[in-house]
Residue frames as qw, qx, qy, qz and C-alpha x, y, z in Angstrom:
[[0.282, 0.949, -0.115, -0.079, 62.14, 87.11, 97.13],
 [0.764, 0.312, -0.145, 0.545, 65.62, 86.45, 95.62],
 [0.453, -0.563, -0.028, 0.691, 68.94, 87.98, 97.25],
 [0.421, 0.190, 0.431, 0.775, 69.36, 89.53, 93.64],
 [0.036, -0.708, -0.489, -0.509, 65.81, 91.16, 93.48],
 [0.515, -0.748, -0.355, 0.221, 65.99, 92.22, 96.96],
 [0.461, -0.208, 0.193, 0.841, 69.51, 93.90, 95.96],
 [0.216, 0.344, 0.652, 0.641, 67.82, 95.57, 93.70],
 [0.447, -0.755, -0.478, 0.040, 65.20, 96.80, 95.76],
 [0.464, -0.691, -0.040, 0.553, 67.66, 98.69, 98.24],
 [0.330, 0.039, 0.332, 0.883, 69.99, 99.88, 94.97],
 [0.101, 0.606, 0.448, 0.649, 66.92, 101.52, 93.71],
 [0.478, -0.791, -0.357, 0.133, 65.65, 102.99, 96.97],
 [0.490, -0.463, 0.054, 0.737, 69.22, 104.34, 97.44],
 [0.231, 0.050, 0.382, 0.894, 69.48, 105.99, 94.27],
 [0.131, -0.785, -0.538, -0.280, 65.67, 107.55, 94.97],
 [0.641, -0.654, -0.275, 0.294, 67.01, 108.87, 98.14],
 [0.497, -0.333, 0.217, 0.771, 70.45, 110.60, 96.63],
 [0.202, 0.577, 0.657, 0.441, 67.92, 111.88, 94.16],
 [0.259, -0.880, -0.397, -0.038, 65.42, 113.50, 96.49],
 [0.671, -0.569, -0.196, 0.433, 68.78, 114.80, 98.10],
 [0.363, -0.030, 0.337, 0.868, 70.77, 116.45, 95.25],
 [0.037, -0.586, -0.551, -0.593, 67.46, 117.94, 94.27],
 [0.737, -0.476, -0.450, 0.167, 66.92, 119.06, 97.61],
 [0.576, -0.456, -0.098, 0.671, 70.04, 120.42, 98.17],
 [0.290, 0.457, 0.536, 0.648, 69.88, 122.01, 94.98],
 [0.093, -0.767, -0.181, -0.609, 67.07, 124.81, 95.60],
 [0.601, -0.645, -0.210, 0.422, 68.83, 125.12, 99.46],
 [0.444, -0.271, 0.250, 0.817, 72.34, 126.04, 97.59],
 [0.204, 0.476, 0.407, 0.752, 70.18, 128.46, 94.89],
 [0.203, 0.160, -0.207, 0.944, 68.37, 129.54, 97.46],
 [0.436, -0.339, -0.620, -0.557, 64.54, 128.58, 96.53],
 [0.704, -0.544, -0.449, -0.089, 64.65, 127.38, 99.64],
 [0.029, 0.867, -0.106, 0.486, 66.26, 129.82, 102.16],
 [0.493, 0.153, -0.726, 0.455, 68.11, 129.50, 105.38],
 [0.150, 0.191, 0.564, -0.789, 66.17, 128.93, 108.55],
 [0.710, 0.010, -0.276, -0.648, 63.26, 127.35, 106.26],
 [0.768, 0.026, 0.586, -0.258, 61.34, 124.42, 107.82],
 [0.373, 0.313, -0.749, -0.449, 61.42, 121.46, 106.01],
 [0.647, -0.075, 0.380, -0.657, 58.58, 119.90, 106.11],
 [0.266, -0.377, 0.814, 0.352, 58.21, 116.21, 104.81],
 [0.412, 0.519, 0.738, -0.125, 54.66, 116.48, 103.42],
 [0.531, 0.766, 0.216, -0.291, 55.15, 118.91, 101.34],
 [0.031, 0.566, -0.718, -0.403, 58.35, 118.19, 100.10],
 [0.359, 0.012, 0.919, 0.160, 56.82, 114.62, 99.01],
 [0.499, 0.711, 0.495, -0.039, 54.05, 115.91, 97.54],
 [0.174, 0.738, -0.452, -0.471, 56.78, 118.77, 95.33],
 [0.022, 0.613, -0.700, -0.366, 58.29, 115.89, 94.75],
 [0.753, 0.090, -0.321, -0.567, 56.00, 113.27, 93.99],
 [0.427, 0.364, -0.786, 0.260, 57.15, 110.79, 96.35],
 [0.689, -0.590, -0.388, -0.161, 56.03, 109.27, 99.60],
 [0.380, -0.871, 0.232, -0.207, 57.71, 110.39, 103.18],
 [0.930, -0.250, 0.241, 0.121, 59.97, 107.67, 103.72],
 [0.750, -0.060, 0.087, 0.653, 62.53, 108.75, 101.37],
 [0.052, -0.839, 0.023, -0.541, 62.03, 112.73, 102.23],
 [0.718, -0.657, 0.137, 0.183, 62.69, 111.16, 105.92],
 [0.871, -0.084, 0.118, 0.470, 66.14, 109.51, 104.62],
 [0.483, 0.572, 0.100, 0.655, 67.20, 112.38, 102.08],
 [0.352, -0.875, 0.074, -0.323, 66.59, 114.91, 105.09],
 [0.771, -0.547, 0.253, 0.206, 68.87, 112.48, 107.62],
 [0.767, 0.220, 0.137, 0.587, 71.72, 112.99, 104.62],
 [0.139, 0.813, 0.015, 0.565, 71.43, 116.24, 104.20],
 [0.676, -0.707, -0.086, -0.189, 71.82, 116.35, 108.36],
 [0.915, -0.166, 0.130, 0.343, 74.65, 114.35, 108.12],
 [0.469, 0.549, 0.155, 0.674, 76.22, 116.54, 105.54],
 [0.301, -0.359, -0.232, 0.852, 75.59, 119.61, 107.86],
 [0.006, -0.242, -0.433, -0.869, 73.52, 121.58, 105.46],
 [0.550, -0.472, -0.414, -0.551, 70.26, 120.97, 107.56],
 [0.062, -0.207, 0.733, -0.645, 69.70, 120.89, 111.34],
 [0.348, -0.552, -0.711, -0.263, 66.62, 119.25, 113.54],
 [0.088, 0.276, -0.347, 0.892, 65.32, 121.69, 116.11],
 [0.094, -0.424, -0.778, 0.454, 63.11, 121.13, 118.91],
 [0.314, 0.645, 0.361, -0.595, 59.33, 122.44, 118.09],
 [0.238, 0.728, -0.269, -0.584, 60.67, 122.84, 114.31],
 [0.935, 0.205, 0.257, -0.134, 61.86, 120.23, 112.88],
 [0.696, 0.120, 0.349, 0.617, 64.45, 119.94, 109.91],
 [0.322, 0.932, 0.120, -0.118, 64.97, 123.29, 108.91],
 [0.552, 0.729, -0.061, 0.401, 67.62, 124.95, 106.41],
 [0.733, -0.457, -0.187, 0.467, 71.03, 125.16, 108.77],
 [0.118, 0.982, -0.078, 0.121, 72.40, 129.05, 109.40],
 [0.755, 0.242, -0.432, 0.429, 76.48, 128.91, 109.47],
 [0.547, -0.745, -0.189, 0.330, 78.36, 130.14, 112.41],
 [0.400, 0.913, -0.079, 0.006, 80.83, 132.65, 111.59],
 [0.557, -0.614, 0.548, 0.111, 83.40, 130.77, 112.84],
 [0.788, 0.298, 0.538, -0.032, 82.70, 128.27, 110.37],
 [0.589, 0.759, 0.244, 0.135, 82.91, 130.24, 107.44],
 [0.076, -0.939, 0.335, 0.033, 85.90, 132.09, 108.51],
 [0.500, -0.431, 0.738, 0.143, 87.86, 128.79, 108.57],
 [0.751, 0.395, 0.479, 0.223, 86.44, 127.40, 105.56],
 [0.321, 0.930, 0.166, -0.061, 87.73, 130.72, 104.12],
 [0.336, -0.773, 0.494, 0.212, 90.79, 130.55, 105.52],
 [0.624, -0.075, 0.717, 0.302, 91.70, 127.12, 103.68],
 [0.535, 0.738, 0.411, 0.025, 89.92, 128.53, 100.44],
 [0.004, -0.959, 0.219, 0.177, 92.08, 131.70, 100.37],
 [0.400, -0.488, 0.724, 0.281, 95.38, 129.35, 100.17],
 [0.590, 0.408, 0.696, -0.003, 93.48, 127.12, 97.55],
 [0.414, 0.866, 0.279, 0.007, 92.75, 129.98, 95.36],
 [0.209, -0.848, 0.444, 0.202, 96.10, 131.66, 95.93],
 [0.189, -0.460, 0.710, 0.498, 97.75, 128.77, 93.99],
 [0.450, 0.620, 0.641, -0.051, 95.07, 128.37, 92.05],
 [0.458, 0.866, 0.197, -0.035, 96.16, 131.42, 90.49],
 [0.459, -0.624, 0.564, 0.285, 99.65, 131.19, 91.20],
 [0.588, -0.095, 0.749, 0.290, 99.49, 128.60, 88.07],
 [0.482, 0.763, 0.382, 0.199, 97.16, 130.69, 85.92],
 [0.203, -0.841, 0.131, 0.483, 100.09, 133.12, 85.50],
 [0.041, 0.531, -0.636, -0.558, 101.39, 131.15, 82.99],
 [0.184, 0.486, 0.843, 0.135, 98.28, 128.77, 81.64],
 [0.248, 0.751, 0.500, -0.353, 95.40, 131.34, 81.67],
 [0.281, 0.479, 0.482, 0.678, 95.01, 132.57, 77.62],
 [0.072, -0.101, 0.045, -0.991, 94.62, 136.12, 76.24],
 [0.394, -0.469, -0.420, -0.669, 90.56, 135.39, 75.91],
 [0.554, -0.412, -0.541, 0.480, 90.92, 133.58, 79.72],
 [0.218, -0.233, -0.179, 0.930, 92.17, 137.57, 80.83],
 [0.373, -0.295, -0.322, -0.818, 89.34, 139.05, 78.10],
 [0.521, -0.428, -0.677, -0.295, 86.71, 136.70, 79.92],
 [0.395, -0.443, -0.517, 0.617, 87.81, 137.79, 83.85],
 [0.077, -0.041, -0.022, 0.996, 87.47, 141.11, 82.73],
 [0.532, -0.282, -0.462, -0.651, 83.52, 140.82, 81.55],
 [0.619, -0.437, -0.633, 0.155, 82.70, 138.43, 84.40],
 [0.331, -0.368, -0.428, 0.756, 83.76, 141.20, 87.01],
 [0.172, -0.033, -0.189, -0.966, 81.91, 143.85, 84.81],
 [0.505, -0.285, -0.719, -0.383, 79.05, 141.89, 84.71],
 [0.497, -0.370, -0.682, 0.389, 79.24, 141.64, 88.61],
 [0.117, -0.321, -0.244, 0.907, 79.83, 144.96, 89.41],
 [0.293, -0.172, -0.324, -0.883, 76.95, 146.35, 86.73],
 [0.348, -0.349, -0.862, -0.115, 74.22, 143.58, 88.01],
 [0.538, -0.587, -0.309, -0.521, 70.77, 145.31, 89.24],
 [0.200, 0.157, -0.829, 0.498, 71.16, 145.79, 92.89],
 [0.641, -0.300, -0.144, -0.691, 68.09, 145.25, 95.53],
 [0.590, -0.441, 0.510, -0.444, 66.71, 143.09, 98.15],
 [0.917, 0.265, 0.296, 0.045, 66.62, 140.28, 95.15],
 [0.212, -0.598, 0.547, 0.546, 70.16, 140.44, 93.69],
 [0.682, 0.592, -0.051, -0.426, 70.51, 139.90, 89.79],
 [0.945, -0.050, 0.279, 0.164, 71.91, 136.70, 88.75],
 [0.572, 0.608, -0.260, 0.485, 74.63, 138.33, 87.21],
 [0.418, -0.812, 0.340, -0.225, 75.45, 139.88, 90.84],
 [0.574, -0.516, 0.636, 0.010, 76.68, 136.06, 91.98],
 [0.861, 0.412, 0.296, -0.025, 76.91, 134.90, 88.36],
 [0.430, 0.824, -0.323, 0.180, 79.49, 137.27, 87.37],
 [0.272, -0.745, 0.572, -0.211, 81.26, 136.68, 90.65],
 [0.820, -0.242, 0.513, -0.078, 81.41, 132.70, 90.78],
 [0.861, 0.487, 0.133, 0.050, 82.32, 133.06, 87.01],
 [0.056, 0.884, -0.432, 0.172, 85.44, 134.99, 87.69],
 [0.577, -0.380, 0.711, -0.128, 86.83, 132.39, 90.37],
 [0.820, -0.070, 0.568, -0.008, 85.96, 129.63, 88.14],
 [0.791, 0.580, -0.126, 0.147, 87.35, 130.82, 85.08],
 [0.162, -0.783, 0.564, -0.207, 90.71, 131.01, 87.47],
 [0.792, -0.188, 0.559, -0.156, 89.89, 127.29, 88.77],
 [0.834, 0.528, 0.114, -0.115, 89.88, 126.05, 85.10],
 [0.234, 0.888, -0.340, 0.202, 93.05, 128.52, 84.23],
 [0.305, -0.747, 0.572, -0.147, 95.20, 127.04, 86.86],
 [0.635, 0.313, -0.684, -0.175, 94.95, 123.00, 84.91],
 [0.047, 0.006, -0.967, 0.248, 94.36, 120.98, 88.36],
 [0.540, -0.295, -0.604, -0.507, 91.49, 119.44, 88.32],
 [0.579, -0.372, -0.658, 0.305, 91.88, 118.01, 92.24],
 [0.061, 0.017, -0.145, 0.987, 92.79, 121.79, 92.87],
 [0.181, -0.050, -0.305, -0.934, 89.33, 122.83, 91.22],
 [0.571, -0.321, -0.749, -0.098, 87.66, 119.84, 92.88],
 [0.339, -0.150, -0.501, 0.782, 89.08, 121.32, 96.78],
 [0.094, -0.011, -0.175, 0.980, 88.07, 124.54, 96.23],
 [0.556, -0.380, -0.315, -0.669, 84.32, 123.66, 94.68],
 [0.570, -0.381, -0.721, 0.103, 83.58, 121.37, 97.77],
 [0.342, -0.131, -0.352, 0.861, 84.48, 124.16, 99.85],
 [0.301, 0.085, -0.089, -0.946, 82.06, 126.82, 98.48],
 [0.646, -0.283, -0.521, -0.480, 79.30, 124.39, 98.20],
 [0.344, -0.328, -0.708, 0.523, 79.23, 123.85, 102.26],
 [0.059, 0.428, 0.272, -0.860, 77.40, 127.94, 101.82],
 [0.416, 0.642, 0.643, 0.033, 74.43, 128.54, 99.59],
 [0.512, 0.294, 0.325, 0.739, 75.22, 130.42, 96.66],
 [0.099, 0.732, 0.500, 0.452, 72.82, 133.07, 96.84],
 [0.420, -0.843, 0.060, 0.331, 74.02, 134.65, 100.24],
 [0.644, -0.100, 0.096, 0.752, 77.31, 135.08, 98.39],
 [0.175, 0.554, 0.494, 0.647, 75.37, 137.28, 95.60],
 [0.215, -0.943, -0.246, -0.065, 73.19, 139.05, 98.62],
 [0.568, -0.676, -0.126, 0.453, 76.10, 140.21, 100.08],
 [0.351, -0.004, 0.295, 0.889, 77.44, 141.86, 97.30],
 [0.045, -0.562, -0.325, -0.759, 74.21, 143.31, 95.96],
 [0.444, -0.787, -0.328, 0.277, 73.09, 144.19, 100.25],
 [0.488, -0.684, 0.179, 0.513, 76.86, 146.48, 100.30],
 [0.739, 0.656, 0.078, 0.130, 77.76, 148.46, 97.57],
 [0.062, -0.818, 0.572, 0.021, 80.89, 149.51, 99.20],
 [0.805, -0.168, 0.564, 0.074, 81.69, 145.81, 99.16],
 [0.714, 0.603, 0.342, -0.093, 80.59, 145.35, 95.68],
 [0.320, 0.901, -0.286, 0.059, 83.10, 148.15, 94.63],
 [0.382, -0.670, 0.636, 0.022, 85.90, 146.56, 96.67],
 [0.848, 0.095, 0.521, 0.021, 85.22, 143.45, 95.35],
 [0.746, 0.660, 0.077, -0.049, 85.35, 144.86, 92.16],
 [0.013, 0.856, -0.511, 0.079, 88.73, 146.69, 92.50],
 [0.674, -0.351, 0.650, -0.019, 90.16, 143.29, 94.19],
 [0.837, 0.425, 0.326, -0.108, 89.28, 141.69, 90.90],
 [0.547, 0.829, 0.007, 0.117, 90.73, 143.73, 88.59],
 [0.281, -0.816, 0.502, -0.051, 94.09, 143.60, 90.58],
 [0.745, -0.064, 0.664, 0.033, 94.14, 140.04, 90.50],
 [0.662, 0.703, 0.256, -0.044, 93.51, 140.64, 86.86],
 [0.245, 0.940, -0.236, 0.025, 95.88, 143.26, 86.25],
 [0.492, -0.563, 0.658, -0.087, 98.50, 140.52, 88.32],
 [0.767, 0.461, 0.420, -0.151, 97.92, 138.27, 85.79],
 [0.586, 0.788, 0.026, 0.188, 98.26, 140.19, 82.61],
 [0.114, -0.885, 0.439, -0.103, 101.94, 141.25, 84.37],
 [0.886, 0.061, -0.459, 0.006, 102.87, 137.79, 85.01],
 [0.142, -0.438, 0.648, -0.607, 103.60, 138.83, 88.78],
 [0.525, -0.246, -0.813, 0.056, 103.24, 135.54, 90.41],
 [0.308, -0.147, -0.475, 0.811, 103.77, 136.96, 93.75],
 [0.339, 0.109, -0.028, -0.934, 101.27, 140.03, 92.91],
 [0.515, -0.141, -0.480, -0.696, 98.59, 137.88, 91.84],
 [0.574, -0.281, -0.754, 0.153, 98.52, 135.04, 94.31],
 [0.164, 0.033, -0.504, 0.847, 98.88, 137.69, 97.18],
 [0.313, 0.015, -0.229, -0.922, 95.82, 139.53, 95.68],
 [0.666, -0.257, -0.467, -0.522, 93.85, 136.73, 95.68],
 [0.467, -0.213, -0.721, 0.465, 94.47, 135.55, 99.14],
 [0.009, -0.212, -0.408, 0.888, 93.69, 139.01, 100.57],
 [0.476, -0.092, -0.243, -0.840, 90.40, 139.28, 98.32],
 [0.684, -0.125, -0.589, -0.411, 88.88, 135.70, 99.37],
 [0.466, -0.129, -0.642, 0.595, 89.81, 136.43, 102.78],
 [0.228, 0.095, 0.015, -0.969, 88.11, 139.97, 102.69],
 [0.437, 0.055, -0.749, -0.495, 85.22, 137.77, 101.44],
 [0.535, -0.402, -0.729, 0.143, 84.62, 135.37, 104.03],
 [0.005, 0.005, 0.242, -0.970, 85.00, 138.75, 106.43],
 [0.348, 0.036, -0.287, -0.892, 81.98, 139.78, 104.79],
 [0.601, -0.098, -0.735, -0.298, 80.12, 136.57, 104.62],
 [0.296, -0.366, -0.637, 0.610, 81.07, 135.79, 108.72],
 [0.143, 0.138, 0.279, -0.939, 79.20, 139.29, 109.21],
 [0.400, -0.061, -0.376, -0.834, 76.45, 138.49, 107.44],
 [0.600, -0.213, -0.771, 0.014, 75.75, 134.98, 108.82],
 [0.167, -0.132, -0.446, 0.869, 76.80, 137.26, 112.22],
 [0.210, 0.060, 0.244, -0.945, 73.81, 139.57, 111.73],
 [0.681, -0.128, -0.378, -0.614, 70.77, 137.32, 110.31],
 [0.553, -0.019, -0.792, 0.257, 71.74, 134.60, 112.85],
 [0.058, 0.024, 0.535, -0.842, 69.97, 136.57, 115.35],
 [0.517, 0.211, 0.109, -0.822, 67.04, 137.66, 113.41],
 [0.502, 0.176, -0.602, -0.595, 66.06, 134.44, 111.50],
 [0.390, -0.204, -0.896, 0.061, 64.75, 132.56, 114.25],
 [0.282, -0.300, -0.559, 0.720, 63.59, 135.40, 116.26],
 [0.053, 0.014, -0.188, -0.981, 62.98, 138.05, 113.71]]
């Protein structure tokens, strides 16, 4: 075998592997595949039409990454944060987002201010229930990211998604549609941030969003806090 073909070989293998992974991670971070779910590598190869060998590898990335854990008697299963965790990733997020909108005070257009306003309506109306309605964490993730967009750094907007993609989306959503006192706070928080904005109060808006995406992770640490008992035990 040539060195060339043989390159080849591995290049493709890798790029099977970062496949299986992003695809993978994919229904973790939507949710398809829950936290504190086995992962099993026979039936992920047969979802995915593949043979075990790169379900083994894409699993030992995902491991690496932190998103998955192995556990004695269990195997690879879907990793539950600590609430420590999430309280510190929150902490750096809050500052992130805080001049993140610090800059959309004077970037973020009239339809930018029309569009936060629908995206938080959209959250707060969304169908509550043990299955939140994709508008629940659709409205919310659309709010933040028409802010990310609004504020013109791209390395900013780059920070802040790596951050939020270390938690599966869908816990964000339960936790609003689990707590409607949240839900309401959440809203209200918004619409400050909003109303900070349309005022062009730097100072008012950045605050606002520090204390809401701090109030957040709050929320999030409790949750991780109370299923972290029951999802290996329950």
């Amino acid at each position: 075998m040539t060195l060339a073909r043989s390159e080849g070989i591995i290049s493709s293998g890798n790029a099977l592997v970062d496949d299986l992974a992003a695809k993978i991670r994919a229904r973790i971070m939507s949710g398809e595949i829950p936290i504190g779910s086995q992962l099993r590598q026979a039936a992920l190869a047969e979802a995915f039409g593949v043979s075990r060998t790169p379900v083994r590898e894409a699993l030992r990335q995902l491991q690496n990454g932190g998103l998955i854990e192995v556990l004695p008697n269990r195997g690879a299963v879907v990793r539950v944060p600590v609430p420590w965790e999430v309280r510190e990733a929150y902490e750096v997020r809050a500052e992130l987002e805080a001049l993140a909108t610090r800059r959309a005070v004077t970037r973020a257009s009239k339809q930018a201010l029309a569009e936060l306003r629908a995206a938080n309506k959209r959250m707060s109306t969304a169908t509550t229930g043990q299955t939140p309605d994709p508008g629940t964490g659709g409205g919310n993730d659309a709010f933040h990211t028409i802010i990310y967009e609004a504020s013109g750094n791209s390395h900013l907007a780059r920070a802040i998604f790596e951050i939020n993609e270390r938690f599966p989306r869908n816990v964000s959503a339960l936790v609003l549609a689990d707590d409607p006192r949240h839900r309401e706070e959440n809203f209200q928080e918004h619409e400050r941030i909003v109303d900070a904005l349309e005022a062009g109060d730097v100072d008012a808006a950045q605050d606002a969003m520090r204390s809401h995406v701090l109030n957040a992770g709050e929320h999030l640490a409790h949750w991780y806090e109370r299923r972290s008992s029951t999802v290996f035990h329950g």
